[in-house]
KELO-214725 format. One record per atom (N, C-alpha, C): x, y, z. Coordinates in steps of 0.05 Angstrom, whole numbers, plus 5000, padded with zeros to 4 digits. Layout:
REM residues N
XYZ
...
REM end
This chain:
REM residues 255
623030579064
625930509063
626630379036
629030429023
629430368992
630030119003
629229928981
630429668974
633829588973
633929788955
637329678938
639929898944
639029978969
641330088976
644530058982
645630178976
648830148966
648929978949
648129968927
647929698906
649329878875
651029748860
651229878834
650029678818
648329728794
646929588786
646929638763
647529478750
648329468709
646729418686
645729568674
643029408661
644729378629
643329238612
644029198582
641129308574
641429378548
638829458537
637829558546
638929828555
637829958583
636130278565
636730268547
635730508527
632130548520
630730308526
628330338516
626830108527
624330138530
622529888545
623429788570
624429498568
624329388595
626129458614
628529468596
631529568609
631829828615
629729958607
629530298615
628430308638
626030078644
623630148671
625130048683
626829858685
628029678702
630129878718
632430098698
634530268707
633230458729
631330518719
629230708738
628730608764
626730418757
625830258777
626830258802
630830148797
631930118815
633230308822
633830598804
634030778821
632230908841
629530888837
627330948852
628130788878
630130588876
629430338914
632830378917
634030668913
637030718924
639330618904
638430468883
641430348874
642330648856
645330628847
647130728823
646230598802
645730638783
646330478762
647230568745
648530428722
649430478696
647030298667
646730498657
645630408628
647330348607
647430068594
648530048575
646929958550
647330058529
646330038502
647230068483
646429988455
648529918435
647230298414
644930378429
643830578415
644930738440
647230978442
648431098458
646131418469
645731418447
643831658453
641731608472
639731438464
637231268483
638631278508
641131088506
642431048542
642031318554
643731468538
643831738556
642331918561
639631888550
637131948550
636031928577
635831678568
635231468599
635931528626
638031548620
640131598640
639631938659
639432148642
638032348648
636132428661
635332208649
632632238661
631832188691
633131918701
634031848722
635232088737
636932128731
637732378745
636232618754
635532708735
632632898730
630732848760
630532618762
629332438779
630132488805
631932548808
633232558831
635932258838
635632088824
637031878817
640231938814
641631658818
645431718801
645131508782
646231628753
645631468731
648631568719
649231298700
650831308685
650431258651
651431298631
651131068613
652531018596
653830778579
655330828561
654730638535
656330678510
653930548487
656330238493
654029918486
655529768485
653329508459
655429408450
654129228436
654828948447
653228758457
653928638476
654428398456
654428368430
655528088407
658928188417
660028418427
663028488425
664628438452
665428138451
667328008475
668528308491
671128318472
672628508485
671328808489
668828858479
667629128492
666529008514
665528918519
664428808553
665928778568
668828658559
670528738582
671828918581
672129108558
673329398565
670329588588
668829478582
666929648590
666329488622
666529348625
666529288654
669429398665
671529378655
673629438673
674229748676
672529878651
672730198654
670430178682
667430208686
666630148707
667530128733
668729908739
670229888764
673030078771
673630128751
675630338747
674130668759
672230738751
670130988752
668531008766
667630798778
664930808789
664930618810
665830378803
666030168824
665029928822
664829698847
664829488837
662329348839
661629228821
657529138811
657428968825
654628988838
653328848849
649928718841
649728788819
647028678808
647028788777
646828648762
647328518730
644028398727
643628608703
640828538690
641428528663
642028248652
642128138620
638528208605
638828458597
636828468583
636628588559
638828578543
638728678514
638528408496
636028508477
635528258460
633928358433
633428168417
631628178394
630127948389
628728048373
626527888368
626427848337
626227608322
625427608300
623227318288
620527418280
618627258277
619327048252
620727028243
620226758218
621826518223
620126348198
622026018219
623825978199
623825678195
625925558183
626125568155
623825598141
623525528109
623925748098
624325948098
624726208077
627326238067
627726288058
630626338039
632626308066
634326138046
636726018067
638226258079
639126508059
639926788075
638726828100
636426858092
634226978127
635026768145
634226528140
634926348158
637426428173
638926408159
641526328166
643226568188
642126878181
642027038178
641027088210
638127008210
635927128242
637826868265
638126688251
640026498277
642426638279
643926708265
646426868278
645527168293
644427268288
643927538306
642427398324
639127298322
638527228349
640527078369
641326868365
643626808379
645126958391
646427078370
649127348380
647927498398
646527548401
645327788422
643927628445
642627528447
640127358460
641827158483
643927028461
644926838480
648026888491
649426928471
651626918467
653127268475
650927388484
651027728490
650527628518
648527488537
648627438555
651327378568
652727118555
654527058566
657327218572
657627388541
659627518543
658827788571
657227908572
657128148596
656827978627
656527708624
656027548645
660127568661
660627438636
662827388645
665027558642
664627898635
665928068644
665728198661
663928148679
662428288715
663328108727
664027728720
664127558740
665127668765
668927768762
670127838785
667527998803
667828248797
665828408819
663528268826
662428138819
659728028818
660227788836
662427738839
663427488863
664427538875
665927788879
666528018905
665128108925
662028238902
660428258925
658328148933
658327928931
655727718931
653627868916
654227808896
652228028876
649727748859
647827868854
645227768837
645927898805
644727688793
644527598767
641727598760
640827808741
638327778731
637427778695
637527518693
636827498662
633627528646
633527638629
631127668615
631027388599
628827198607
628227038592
625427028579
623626928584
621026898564
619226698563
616726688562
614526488558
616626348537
617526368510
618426248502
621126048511
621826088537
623625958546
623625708553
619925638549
618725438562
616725308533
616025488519
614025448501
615025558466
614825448455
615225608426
611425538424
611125988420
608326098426
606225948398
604025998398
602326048380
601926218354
604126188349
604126478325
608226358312
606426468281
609726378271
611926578282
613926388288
615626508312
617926388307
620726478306
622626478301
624326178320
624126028306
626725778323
629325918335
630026058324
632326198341
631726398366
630026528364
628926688378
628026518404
626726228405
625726038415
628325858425
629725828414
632225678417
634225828443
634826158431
635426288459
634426298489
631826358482
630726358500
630926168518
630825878507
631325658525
634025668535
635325768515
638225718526
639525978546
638426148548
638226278575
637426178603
635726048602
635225938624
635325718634
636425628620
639325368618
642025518623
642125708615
644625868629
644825998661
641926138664
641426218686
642125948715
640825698707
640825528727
643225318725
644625298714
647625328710
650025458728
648825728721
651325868735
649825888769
647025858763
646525888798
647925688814
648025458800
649225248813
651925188818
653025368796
657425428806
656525668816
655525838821
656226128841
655026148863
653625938866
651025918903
653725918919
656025778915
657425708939
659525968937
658926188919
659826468928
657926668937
656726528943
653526748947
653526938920
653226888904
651126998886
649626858869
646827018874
644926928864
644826938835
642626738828
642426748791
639326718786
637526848780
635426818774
633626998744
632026948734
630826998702
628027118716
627727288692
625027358685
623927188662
621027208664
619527078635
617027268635
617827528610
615727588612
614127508590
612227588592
608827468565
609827728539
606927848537
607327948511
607528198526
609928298514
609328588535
610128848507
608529048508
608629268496
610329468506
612629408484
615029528483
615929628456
619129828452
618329938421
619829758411
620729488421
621129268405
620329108390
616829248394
615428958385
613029218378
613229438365
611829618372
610629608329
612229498319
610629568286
609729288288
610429098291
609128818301
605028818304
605928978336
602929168350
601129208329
602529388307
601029618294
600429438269
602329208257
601429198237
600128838230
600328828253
599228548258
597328438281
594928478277
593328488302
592628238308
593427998282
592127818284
594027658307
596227728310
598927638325
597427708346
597128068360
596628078384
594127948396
592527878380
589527718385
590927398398
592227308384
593927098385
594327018414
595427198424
597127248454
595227298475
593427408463
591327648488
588627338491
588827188481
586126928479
587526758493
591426738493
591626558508
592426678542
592626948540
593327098571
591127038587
590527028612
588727078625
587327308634
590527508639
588627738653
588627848628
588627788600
587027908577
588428198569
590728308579
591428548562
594528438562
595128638553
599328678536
599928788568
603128668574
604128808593
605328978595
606929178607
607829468608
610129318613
612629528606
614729488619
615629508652
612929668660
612729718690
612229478705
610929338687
609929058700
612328828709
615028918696
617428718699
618628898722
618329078732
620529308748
620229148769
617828968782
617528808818
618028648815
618228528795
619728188803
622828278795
624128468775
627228478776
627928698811
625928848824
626728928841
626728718864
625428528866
625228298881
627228028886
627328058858
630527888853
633028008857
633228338849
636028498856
635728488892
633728498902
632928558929
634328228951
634128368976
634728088999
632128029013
628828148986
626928078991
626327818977
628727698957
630127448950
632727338959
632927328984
635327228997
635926858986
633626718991
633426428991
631926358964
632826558943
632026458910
634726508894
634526328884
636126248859
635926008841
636826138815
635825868799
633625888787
632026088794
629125998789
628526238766
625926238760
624926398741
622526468738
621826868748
619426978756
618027048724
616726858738
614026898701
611527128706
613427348692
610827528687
609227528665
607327348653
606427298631
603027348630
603227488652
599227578654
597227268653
599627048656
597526708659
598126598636
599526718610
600226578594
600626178598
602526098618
603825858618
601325658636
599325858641
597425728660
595325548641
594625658628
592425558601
594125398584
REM end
């Protein structure tokens, strides 16, 4: 029996890696979903594919730094398709350098990491609110070992800075929307091999050595590896969670 039946379910960054297994995922346990992405082609790739699948997929391109596209693009949605019931904030970037390099870069990786990371969260957050408090809908944010830790390896303060501040957002809003029944809960995944982080992989082993000495179960995670704890959280196999945050980090936070 599917999980997420009658559910419309919204992903960001839904074009590649996590936000791709995740669109799947949950069409595999009954939901609709829609893919959104700022790379339109990937979405609709994606999206195809799902279908292909036997799945109902939608997708359309969105850049989630753009206030008023998130709410044109939620209100086209409910206009077309109907009204959301599970929101997965997972379009993001990553950028490895810190504070001392030329004041441009600096200045530069904090406004995009931010703009997307954090400030992308909030804006697609709060153009679903209505529907999403209509239908006692769940909230699923991508957060990160770094949400808790800035890692072992030179690593971006902004990148580190979001992260926290996602899940300072997540338990926030769990706490104004519990008394509308909807849920709010994060992922934290470890190092996971995605094509985000994919010339990183290739051209820096000393990084992935980095990660894999402090993991326990000792390998990189799949994007498959995030699909059970976001289907668990979209699921009412999380009725009495919120607030909280499922660390898939292979033991990272354990050591």
């Amino acid at each position: 029996m599917p999980l997420l039946p009658n559910q419309l379910a919204v992903i960001t960054g839904a074009g590649s890696g996590i936000g791709r297994a995740i669109a799947a995922g949950f069409a595999r346990e009954g939901a609709r979903v829609v893919l959104l992405d700022s790379n339109e082609a990937a979405a609709a790739e994606a999206a195809r594919d799902i279908v292909a699948a036997g799945g109902t997929a939608a997708s359309y391109a969105l850049d989630v730094r753009r206030r008023e596209d998130c709410a044109a693009i939620a209100q086209k949605i409910a206009e077309t398709i109907g009204p959301v019931s599970i929101l997965v904030n997972n379009a993001g970037i990553v950028r490895r350098n810190g504070m001392t390099g030329a004041d441009a870069d600096v200045i530069k990786d904090w406004q995009d990491v931010i703009d997307v990371n954090l400030n992308g969260v909030f804006n697609v957050t709060h153009a679903f609110l209505k529907p999403l408090r209509e239908t006692k809908g769940r909230i699923i944010n991508i957060g990160s070992i770094q949400s808790f830790v800035h890692v072992r390896t030179p690593s971006s303060p902004a990148y580190t800075a979001s992260k926290h501040g996602v899940l300072g957002f997540t338990r926030a809003l769990a706490a104004e929307l519990g008394k509308d029944g909807v849920r709010v809960n994060a992922i934290g995944p470890g190092f996971i091999a995605t094509p985000l982080n994919a010339n990183a992989r290739a051209t820096n082993p000393e990084l992935v050595k980095s990660f894999m000495d402090h993991t326990p179960l000792g390998r990189a995670g799949t994007a498959e590896d995030i699909v059970g704890p976001a289907i668990f959280l979209a699921s009412d196999l999380s009725a009495y969670v919120t607030g909280s945050i499922v660390m898939a980090d292979g033991g990272y936070r354990a050591v």
